[in-house]
C-alpha positions as CSV (number, residue, x, y, z in Angstrom):
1,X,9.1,-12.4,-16.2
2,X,6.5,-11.1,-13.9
3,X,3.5,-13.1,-13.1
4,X,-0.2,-12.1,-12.3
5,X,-0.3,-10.3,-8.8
6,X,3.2,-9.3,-8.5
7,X,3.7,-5.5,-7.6
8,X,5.9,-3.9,-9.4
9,X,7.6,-0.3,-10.0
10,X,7.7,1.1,-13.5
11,X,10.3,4.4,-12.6
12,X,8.1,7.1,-14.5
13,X,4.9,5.7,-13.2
14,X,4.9,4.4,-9.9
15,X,3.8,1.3,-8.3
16,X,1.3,-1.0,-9.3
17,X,-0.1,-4.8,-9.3
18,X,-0.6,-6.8,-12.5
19,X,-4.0,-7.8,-13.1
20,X,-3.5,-9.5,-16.4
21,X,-0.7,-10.2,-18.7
22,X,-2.6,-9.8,-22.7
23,X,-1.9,-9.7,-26.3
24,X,-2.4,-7.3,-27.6
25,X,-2.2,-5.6,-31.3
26,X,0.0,-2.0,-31.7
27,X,1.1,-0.6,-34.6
28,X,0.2,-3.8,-36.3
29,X,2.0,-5.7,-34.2
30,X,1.1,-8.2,-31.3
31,X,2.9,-8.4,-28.7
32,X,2.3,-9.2,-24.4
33,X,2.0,-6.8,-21.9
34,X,1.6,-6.0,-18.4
35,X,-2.1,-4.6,-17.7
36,X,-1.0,-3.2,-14.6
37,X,-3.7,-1.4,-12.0
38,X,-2.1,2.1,-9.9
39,X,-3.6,2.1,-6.3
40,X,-3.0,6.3,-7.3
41,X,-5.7,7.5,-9.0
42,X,-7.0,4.3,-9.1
43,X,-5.7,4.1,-13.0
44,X,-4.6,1.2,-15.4
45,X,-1.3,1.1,-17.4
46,X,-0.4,-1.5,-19.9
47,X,3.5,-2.2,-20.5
48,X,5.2,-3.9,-22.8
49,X,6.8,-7.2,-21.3
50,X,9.8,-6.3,-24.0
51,X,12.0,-3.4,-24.7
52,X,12.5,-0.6,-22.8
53,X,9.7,-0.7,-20.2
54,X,10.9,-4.4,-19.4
55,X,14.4,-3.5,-18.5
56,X,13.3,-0.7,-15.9
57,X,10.7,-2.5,-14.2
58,X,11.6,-3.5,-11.2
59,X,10.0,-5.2,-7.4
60,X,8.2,-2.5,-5.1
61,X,10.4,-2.4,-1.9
62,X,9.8,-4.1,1.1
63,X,7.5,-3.1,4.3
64,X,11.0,-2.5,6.0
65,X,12.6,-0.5,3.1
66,X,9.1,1.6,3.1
67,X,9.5,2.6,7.0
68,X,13.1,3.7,5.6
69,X,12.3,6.0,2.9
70,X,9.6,7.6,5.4
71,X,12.4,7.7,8.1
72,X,14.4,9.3,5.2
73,X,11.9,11.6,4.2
74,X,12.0,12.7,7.8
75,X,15.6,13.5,8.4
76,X,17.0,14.4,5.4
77,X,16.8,18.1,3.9
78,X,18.9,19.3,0.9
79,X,19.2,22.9,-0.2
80,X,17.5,23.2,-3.4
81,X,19.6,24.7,-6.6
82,X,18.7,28.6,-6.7
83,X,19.0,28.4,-10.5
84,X,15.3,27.0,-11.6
85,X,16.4,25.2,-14.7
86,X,19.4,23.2,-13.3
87,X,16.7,22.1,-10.5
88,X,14.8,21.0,-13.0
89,X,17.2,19.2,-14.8
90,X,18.5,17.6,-11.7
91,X,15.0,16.7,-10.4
92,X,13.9,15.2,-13.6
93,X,17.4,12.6,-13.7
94,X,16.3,11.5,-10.0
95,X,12.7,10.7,-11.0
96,X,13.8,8.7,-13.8
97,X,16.8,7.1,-11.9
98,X,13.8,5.1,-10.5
99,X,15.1,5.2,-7.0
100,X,12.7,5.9,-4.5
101,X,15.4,7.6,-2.0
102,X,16.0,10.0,-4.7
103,X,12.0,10.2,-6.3
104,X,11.2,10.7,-2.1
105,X,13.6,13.8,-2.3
106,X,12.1,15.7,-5.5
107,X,9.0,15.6,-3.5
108,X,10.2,16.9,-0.3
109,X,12.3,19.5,-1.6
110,X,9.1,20.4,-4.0
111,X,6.6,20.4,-1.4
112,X,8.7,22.4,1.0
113,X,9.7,24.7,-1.7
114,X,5.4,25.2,-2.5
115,X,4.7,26.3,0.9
116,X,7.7,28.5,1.5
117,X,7.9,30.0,-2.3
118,X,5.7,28.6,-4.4
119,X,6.4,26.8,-7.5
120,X,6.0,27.2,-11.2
121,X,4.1,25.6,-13.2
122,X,6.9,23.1,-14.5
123,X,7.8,22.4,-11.0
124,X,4.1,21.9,-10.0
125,X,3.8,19.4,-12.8
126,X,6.9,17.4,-11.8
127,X,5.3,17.1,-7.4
128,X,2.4,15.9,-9.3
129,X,4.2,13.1,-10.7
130,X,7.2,12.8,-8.3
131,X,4.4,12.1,-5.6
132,X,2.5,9.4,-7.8
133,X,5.7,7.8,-8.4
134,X,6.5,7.9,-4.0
135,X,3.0,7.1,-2.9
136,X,2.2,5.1,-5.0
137,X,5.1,2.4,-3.8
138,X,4.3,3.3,0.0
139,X,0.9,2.7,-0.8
140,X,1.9,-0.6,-1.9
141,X,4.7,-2.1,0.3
142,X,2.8,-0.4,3.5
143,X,-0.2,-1.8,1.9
144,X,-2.1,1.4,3.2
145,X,-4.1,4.3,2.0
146,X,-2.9,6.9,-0.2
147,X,-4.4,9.7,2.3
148,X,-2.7,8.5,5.1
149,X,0.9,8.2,3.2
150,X,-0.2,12.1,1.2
151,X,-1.3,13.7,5.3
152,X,2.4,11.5,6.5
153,X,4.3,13.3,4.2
154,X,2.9,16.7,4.4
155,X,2.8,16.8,8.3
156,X,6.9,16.2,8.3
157,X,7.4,19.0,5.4
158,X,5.8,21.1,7.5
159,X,7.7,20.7,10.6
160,X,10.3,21.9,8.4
161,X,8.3,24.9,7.4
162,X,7.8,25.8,10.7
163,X,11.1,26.0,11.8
């Protein structure tokens, strides 16, 4: 069990730090959760200490592991699928894999994809969350702003879009 303070990743949300831990009543039932506060969008997210949410939280990485996926970010290009739907598919199982090597690579083959193409409006929807989910974390372990991690991330897409 998590205590107050601890930052931690829930996969399909991102990053955040626990501000309280509360009963509360749902469905006529009471049960603790996580009142957890996301440095993106500067939101508030309450998850359930049991069940599913429980089992797929886990520790935001480390200042060291951060500098890696950045590093990553920077080196590594994929081709991206030509056929829209299996991209999807594909895109959506590394998001909810919950690791960030993977979540880092939606968003750079998304981003690169937007300025070279364009993307639907599916695909636009999934950046918007895949880069919650990245910046969020970096925000976190770099303990840093979200600008400077967003501006980071978009200067080294473009390099590859200049090229």
């Amino acid at each position: 069990m998590y205590s107050i303070g601890d930052r931690i990743v829930y996969p399909m949300h991102g990053a955040g730090i626990i501000e309280a831990i509360e009963e509360r009543e749902v469905l006529d039932e009471i049960n603790k959760y996580y009142i957890l506060r996301m440095p993106y969008d500067d939101m508030t997210v309450m998850l359930p200490i049991t069940g599913v949410a429980a089992d797929s939280i886990r520790d935001v990485i480390s200042p060291d592991e951060a500098d890696k996926v950045i590093k990553h970010f920077d080196d590594f290009f994929e081709e991206l699928n030509s056929n829209w739907n299996k991209r999807y598919r594909e895109n959506i199982a590394k998001i909810k894999s919950g690791n960030i090597y993977e979540v880092a690579g939606v968003v750079k083959m998304l981003l690169f994809r937007d300025k070279t193409r364009g993307l639907s409006s599916g695909e636009r929807k999934m950046l918007t969350n895949a880069k919650q989910i990245l910046i969020s974390e970096l925000v976190i372990a770099k303990n840093t702003s979200q600008e400077k991690i967003e501006t980071l991330l978009s200067d080294m897409v473009d390099k590859f879009v200049d090229n």
